[in-house]
GULUM-573117 format. One record per residue (C-alpha): residue in three letters; x, y, z. Coordinates in Angstrom, 2 decimals, decimal comma, padded with zeros to 5 digits, m for minus. Last residue first. Example, Ala and Ser with C-alpha at 12.3 -4.5 7.8 and 13.67 -1.06 7.14 Angstrom:
REM GULUM-573117
[pt SER [013,67 m001,06 007,14]] [pt ALA [012,30 m004,50 007,80]] 
This chain:
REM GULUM-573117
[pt UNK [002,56 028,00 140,58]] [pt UNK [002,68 031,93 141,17]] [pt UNK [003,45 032,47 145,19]] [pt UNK [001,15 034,21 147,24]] [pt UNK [001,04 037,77 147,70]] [pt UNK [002,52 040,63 145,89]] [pt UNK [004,30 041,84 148,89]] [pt UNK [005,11 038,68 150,63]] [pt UNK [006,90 037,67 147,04]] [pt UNK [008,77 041,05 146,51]] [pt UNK [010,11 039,98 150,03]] [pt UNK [011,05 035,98 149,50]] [pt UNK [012,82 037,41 146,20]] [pt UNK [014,70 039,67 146,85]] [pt UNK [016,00 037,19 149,78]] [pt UNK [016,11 035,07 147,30]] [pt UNK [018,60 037,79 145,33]] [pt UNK [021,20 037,78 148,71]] [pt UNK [021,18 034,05 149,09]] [pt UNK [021,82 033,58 145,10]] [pt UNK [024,48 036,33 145,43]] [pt UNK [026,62 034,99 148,52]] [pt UNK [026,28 031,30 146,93]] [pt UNK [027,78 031,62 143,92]] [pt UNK [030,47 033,80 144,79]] [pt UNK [031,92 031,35 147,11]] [pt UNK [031,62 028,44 144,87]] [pt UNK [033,00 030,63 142,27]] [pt UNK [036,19 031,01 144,65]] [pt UNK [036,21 027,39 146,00]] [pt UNK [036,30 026,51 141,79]] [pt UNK [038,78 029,16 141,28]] [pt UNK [041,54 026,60 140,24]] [pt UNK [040,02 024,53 138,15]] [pt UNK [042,25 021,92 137,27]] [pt UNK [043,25 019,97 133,99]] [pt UNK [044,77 017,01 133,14]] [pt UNK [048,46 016,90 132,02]] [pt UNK [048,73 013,32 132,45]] [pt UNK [051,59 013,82 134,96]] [pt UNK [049,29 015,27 137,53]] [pt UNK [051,11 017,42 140,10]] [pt UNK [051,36 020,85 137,99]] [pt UNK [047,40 020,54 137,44]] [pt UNK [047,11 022,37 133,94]] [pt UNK [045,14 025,35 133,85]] [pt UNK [041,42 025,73 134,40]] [pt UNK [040,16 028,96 135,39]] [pt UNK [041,24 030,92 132,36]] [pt UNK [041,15 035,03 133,58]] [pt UNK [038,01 036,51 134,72]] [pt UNK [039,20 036,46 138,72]] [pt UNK [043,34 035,95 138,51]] [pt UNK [043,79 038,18 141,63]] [pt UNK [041,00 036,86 143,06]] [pt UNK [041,95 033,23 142,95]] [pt UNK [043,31 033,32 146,82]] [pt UNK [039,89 034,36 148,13]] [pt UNK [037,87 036,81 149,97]] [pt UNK [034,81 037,46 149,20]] [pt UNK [033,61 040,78 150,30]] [pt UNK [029,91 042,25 150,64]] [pt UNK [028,29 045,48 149,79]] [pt UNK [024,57 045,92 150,13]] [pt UNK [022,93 049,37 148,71]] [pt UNK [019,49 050,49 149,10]] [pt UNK [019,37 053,02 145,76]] [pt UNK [018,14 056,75 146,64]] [pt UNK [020,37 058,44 143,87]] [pt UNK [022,62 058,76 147,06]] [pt UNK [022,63 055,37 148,00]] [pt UNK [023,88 054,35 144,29]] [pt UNK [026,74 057,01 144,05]] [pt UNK [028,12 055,46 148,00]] [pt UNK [028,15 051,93 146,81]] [pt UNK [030,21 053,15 143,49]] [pt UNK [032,54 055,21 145,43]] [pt UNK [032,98 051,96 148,04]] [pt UNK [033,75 050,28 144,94]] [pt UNK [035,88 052,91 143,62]] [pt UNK [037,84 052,16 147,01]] [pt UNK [038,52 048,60 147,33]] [pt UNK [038,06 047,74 150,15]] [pt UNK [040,70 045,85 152,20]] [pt UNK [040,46 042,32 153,30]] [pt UNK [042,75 040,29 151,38]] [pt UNK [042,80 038,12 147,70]] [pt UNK [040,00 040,05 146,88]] [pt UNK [036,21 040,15 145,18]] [pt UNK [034,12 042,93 145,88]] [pt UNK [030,39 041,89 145,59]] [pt UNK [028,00 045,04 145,16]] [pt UNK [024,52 044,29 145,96]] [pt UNK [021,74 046,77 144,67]] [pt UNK [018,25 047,36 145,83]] [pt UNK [015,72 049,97 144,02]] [pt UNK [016,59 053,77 143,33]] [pt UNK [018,67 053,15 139,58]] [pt UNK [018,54 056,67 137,91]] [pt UNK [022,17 058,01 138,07]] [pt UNK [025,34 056,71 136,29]] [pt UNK [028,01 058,74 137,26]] [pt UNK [030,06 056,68 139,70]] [pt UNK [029,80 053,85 136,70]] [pt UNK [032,00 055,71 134,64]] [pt UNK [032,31 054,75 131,22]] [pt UNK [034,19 057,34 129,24]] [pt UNK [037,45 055,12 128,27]] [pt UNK [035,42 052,39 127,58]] [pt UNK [033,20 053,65 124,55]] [pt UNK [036,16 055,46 123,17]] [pt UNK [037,73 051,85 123,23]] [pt UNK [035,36 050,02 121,24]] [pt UNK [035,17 052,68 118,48]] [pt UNK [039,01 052,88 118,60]] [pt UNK [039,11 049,32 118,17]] [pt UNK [039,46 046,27 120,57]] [pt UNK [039,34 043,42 118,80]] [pt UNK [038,59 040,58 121,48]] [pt UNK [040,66 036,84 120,84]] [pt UNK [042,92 036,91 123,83]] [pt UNK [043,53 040,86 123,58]] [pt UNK [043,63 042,25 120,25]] [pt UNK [044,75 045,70 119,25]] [pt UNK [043,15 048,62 117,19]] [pt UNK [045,15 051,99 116,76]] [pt UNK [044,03 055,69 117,67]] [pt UNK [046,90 056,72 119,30]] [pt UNK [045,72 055,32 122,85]] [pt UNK [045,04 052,34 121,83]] [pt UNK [048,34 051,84 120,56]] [pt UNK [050,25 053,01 123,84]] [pt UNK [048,13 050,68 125,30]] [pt UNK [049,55 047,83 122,71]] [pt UNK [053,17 048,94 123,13]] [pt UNK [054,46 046,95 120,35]] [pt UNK [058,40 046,98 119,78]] [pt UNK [059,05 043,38 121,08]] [pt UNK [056,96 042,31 118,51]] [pt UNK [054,29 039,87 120,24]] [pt UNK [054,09 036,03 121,41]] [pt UNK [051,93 034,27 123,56]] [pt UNK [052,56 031,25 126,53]] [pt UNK [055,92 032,45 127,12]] [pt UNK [055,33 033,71 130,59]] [pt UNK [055,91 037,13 129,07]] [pt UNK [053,27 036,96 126,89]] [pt UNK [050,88 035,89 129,35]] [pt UNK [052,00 038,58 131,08]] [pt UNK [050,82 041,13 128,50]] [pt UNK [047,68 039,96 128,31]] [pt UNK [047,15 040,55 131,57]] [pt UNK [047,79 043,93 131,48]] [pt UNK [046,24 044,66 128,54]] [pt UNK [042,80 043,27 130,22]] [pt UNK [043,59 045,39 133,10]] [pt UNK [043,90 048,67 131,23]] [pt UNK [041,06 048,01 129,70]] [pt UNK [038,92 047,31 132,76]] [pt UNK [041,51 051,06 134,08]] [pt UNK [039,52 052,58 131,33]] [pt UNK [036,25 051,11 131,84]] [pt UNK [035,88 052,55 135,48]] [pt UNK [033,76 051,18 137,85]] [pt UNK [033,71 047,43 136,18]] [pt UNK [031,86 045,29 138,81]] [pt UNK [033,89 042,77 141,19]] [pt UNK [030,38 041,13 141,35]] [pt UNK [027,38 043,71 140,43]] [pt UNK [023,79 042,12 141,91]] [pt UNK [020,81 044,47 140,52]] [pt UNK [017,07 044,64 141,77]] [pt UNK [014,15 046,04 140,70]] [pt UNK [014,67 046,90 137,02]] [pt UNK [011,99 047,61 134,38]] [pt UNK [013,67 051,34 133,62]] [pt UNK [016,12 052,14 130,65]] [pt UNK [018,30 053,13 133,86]] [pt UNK [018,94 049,63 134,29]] [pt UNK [020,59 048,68 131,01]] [pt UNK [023,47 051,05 132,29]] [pt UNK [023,64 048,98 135,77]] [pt UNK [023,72 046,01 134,26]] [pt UNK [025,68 046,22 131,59]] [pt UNK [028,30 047,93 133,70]] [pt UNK [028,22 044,67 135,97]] [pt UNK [028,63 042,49 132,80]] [pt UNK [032,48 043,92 132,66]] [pt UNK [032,85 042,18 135,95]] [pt UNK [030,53 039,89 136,72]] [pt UNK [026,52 040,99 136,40]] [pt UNK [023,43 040,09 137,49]] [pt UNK [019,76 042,28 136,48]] [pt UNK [016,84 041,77 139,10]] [pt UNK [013,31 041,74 137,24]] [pt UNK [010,01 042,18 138,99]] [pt UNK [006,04 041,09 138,71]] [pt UNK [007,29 038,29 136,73]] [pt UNK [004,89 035,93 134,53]] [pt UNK [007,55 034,06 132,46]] [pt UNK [008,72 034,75 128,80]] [pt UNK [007,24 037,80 128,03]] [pt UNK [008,49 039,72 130,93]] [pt UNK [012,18 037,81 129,98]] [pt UNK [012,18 039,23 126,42]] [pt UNK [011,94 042,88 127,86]] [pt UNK [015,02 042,46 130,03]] [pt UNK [016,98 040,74 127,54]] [pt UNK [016,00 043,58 125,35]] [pt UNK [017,30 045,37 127,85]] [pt UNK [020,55 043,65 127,76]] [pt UNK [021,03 043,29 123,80]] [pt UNK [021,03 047,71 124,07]] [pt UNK [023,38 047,67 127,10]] [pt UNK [025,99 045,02 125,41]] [pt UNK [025,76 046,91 122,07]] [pt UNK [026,46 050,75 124,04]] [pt UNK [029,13 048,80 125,88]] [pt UNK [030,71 047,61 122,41]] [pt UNK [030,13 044,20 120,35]] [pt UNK [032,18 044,05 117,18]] [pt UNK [029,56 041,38 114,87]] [pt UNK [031,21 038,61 113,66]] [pt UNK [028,94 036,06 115,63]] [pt UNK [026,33 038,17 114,09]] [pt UNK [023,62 035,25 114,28]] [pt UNK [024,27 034,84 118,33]] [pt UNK [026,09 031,93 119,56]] [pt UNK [029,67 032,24 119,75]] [pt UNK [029,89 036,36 120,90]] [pt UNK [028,92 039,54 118,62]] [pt UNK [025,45 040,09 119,12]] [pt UNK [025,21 039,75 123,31]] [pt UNK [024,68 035,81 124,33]] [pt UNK [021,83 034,66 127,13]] [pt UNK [021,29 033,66 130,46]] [pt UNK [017,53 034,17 131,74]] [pt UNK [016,67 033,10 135,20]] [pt UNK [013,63 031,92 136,65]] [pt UNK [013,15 031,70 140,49]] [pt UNK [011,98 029,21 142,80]] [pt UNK [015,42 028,53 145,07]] [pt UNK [016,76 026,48 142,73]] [pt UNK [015,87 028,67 140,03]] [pt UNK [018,19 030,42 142,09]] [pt UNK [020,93 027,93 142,39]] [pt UNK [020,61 026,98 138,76]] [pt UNK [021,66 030,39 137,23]] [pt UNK [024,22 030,90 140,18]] [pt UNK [026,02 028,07 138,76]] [pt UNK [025,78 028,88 135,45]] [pt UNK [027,17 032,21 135,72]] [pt UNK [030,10 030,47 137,79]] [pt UNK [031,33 028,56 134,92]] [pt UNK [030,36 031,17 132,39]] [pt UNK [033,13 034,02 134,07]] [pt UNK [035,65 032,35 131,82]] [pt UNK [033,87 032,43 128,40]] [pt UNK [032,21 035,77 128,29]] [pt UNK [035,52 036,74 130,15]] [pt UNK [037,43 036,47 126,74]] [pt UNK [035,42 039,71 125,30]] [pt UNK [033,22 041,46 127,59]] [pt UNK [031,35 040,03 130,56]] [pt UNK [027,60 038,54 130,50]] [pt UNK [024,58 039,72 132,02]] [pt UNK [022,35 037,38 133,90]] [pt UNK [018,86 038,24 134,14]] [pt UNK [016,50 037,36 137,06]] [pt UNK [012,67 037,20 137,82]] [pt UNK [011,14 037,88 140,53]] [pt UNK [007,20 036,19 140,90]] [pt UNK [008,83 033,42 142,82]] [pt UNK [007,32 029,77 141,09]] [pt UNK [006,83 027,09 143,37]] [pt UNK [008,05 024,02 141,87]] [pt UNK [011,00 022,69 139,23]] [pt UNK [012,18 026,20 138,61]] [pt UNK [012,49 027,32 135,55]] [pt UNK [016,22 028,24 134,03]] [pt UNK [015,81 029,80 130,78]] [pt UNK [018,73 029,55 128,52]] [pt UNK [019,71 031,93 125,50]] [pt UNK [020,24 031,77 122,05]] [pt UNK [020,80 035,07 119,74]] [pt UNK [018,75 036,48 116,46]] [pt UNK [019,56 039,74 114,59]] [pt UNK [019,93 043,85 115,20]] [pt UNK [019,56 043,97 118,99]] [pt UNK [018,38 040,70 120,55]] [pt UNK [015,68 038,30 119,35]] [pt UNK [015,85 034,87 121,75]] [pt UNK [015,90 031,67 120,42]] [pt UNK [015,85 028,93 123,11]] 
């Protein structure tokens, strides 16, 4: 469908449930840059396993990525927030809600949580979310540089590209320009410091062991003192440390060069820990409006 977000039009997808209609509604908030594409896989399936479950969900493309009228356009957090709660408005107009949860994956967890604090927002679900958008950048030059040194991308030899963000220059990672624009809008994002949100959050770590990581334990600790009831939850899996890069790569044991996805069991995972934690959202906003909308 054609949705109307920030300064032109975008597309977007409403999942309805086949029955029973929950009266809580959900958003899904897309990553920045190359993850729009990567994290999609699991987007979708959480998208279907909670309309599943009786509840719509809206998934839909920020001006600046493959199918909004500014294709062209050089999205930043302040353009991801602002095409989020519109998001958020366009959904209470869509469907009869009585309350909106907001879902994010990495970079679309700071979406999330910043679009929140425009008000309208119940419920949020942040997987592996973005605490800090300096060390997001730093992470995203990171792994572009070793892709270049596995051969699969080339660069002068001489090009430091943090070094160039940091000066004031503009660099590309994987198809995203990030300018100075771009990048003074990541370097002060600080989730920790984002107050206003008082309803329930979930905060998914996602890691290839057991520890916690500990600006997500900051971040879980910031909510529940602005009055937030805060769930955190691990899911531990083998694919973590590649989590927002390509999932399917070439399967080294099948001669015809198909591919593989190799964070299925991961997304699998992920999928269902936040649709069971948002229907349970849902099941309680529903026994406190009432019945069900059908």
């Amino acid at each position: 469908m054609e949705l109307s977000l920030g300064t032109g039009r975008s597309l977007g997808v409403l999942s309805l449930p086949l029955g029973d209609r929950s009266q809580t509604g959900w958003v899904l908030c897309h990553s920045f840059g190359p993850e729009q594409a990567n994290l999609n896989a699991v987007e979708v399936t959480v998208a279907r396993e909670l309309a599943a479950g009786g509840s719509p969900v809206l998934r839909f493309q920020c001006q600046g990525y493959g199918d909004s009228e500014h294709s062209d356009f050089l999205p930043t957090v302040d353009t991801h927030v602002r095409d989020t709660v519109d998001a958020v408005r366009l959904l209470g107009e869509l469907v009869d809600v009585a309350s909106i949860g907001l879902i994010g994956i990495r970079f679309g967890s700071a979406s999330a949580l910043l679009a929140s604090a425009e008000g309208g927002v119940d419920h949020l679900a942040l997987v592996s979310p973005t605490v800090q958008g300096r060390r997001y950048v730093r992470d995203l030059v990171r792994a572009r540089t070793i892709i270049e040194l596995t051969g699969t991308s080339t660069r002068p030899d001489d090009e430091d590209p943090w070094s160039a963000l940091q000066n004031g220059g503009s660099i590309r990672v994987r198809g995203a320009l990030i300018t100075p624009e771009v990048f003074r809008g990541f370097d002060g994002l600080d989730l920790r410091t984002v107050a206003g949100f008082d309803g329930s959050a979930l905060l998914v770590q996602v890691s290839a062991g057991t520890g916690a990581r500990r600006d997500v334990t900051e971040l879980a600790d910031a909510l529940t003192a602005a009055g937030a009831t805060v769930t955190v939850e691990t899911v531990v899996d083998g694919a973590a440390t590649t989590f927002g890069e390509r999932s399917f790569r070439q399967n080294p044991e099948d001669r015809g060069g198909a591919l593989a996805n190799v964070s299925a069991e991961l997304d699998r995972k992920l999928a269902g820990t936040v649709s069971s934690w948002c229907l349970r959202r849902t099941d309680r906003d529903d026994l406190q409006e009432g019945a069900r909308i059908r």
